[in-house]
N, C-alpha and C positions, 0 to 999 in steps of 0.2 A: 511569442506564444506563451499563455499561463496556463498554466493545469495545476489544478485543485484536486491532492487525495485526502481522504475523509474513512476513519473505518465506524460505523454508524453504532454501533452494537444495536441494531435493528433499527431497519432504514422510516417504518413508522414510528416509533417512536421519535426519532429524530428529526423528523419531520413537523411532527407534535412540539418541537422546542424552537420550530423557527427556523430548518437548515434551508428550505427552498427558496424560503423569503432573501435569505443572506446570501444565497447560493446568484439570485439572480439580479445582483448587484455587483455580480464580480468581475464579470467580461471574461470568466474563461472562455479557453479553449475546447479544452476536455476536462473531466470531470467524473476522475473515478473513484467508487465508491466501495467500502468492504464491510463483510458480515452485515449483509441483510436480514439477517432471521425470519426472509418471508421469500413467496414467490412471484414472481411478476404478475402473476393473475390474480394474487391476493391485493396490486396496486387497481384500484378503480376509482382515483380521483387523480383528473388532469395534472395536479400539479407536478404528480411524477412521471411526466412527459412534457415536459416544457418546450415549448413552439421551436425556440433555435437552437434545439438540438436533435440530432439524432441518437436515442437512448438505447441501449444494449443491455441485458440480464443474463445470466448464466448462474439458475439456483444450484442448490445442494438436490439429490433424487429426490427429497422427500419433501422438499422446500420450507421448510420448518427453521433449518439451523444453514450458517455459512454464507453463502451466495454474494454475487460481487456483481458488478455494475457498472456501466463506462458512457460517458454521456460525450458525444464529439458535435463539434460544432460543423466543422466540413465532414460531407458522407465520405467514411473509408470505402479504400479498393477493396477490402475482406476484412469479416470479423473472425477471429481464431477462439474457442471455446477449449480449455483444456490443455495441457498440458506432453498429453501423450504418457502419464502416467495412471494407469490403469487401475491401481492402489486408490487415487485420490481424486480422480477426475470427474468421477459424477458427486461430490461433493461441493463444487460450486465455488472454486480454489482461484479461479484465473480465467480473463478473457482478454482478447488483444485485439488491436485498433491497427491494422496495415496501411500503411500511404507508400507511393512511390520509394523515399529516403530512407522510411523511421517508421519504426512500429511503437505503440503506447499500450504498456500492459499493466494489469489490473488485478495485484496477489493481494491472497489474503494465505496466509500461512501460518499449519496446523498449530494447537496451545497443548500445551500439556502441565498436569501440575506437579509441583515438587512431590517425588516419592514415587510418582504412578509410571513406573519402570517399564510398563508394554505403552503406556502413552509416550513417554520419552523417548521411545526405541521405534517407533514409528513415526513421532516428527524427526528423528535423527534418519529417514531413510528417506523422509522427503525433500530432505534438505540436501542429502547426498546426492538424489537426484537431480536436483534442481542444477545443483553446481554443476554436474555434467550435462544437462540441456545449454546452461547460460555458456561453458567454456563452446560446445559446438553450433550456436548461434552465431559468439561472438564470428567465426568466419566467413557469416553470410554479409552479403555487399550492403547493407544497411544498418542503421544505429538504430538502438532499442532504447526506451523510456520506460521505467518498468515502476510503479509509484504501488504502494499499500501498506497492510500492516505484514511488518518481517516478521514479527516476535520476538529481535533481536535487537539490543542496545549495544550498538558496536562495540562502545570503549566507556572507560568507567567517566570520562566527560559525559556519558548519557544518559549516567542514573544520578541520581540524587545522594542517594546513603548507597556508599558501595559494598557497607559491611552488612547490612539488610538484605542487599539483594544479591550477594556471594550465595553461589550453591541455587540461585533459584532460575527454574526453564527463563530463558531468555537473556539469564547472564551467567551461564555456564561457559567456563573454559574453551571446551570443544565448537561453542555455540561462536564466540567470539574469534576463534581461531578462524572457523568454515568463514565466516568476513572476511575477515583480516586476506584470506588467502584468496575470496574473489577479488576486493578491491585490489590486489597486487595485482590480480590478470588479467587486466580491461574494462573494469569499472570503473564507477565513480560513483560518490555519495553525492550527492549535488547540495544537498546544502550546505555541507561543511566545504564544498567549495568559496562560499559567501562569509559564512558563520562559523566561527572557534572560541564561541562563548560556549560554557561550560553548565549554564543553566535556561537550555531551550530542550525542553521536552515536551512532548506529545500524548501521552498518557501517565494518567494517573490510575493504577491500579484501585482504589480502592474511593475512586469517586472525586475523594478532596482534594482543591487544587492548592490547598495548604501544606498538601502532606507530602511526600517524595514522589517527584516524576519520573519517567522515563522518556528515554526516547528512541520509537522502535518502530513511527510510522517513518519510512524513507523513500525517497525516489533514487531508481540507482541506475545511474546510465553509462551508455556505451563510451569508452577514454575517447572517441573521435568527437562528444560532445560536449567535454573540458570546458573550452572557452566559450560554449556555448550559455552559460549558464550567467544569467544575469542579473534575478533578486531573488531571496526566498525570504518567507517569513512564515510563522508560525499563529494563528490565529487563535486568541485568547479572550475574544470581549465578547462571547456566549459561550454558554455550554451545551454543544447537542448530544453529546455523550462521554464515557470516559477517557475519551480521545480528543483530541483538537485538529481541526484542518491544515496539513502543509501546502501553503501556497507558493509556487515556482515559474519565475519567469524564465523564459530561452530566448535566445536572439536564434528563430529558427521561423520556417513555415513550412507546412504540409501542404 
């Protein structure tokens, strides 16, 4: 099974650089997508509903900013829109792909910039949250696939210049700790299952793919899916935005 995440910084534009084209050369499975910065009613060209898929949207209220996307190849049992956090859920944050086994979810998780103290203090609650949705899923009888942008670079293997990006949202202390303390409680980063090269990252803040990356799109799955996990690589020969696609294989089926 391959799933492709992709966070778009707006899903036309990215489009505009060729991602459909690439996209349907891949043989995924599913195919989720983050920060749309539109609404699905603002898509009115076929190609963003490609024949073998079943495509899913769940914007932001105002459809303008946010919004996330889940393209599956088999029709799920249920699509799950949100979160169950009331704060953040009609901002277009999360939707989920349910099958029999395994569920396949589709974050995009809030930014905040250095200094902006009531932005900080509010991606710091959704993250709080989150950790307590992810600890009380973890009990249900099925494994989760959870792939987007975290905004989080786990460990200093996932930035570039660590003295640059000290102090900034996304490699803060606490930011890096709230990881450290899911993956100890039944996750998994799946591509550092594969990969413990020190210079594979996924974003580049500020465009250039010369200049310091990070790495902060992840798929993070359930510890029953361990050895499930088979290839990953990180897609670099375009650019559809300031992010790069992680591609991930599973020795799985839905």
């Amino acid at each position: 099974m391959r799933i492709i995440s992709f966070s778009a910084d707006g899903l036309r534009e990215a489009a505009g650089k060729g991602l459909y084209e690439w996209l349907g050369d891949q043989d995924a499975d599913f195919i989720c997508i983050q920060d749309l910065r539109c609404s699905e009613y603002d898509l009115q060209d076929d190609k963003y509903f490609p024949g073998d898929y079943n495509g899913y949207f769940f914007d932001d209220v105002n459809g303008k900013a946010n919004g996330v996307a889940i393209y599956c190849r088999k029709l799920p049992k249920a699509i799950m829109t949100g979160l169950g956090f009331a704060e953040f859920d009609m901002e277009g944050r999360y939707i989920q792909a349910d099958y029999q086994d395994v569920s396949v979810g589709c974050l995009l998780a809030p930014q905040a910039a250095a200094g902006d103290g009531e932005a900080l203090a509010r991606r710091q609650q959704f993250f709080d949250l989150y950790g307590h949705h992810l600890q009380k899923v973890r009990n249900k009888r099925r494994q989760f696939i959870i792939c987007g942008n975290w905004q989080i670079a786990p460990s200093a293997a996932d930035v570039a210049d660590t003295e640059s990006a000290s102090g900034q949202p996304g490699f803060l202390g606490e930011e890096r700790q709230w990881m450290d303390e899911l993956l100890a409680s039944g996750y998994v980063d799946a591509f550092r299952e594969i990969s413990r090269d020190a210079d594979e990252y996924t974003w580049w803040p500020d465009g250039d793919r010369d200049s310091g990356g990070w790495r902060t799109d992840l798929q993070i799955i359930s510890e029953g899916l361990r050895f499930k996990v088979e290839h990953g690589a990180i897609y670099k020969g375009q650019a559809f935005s300031s992010h790069a696609p992680l591609i991930m294989d599973y020795d799985l089926e839905v």
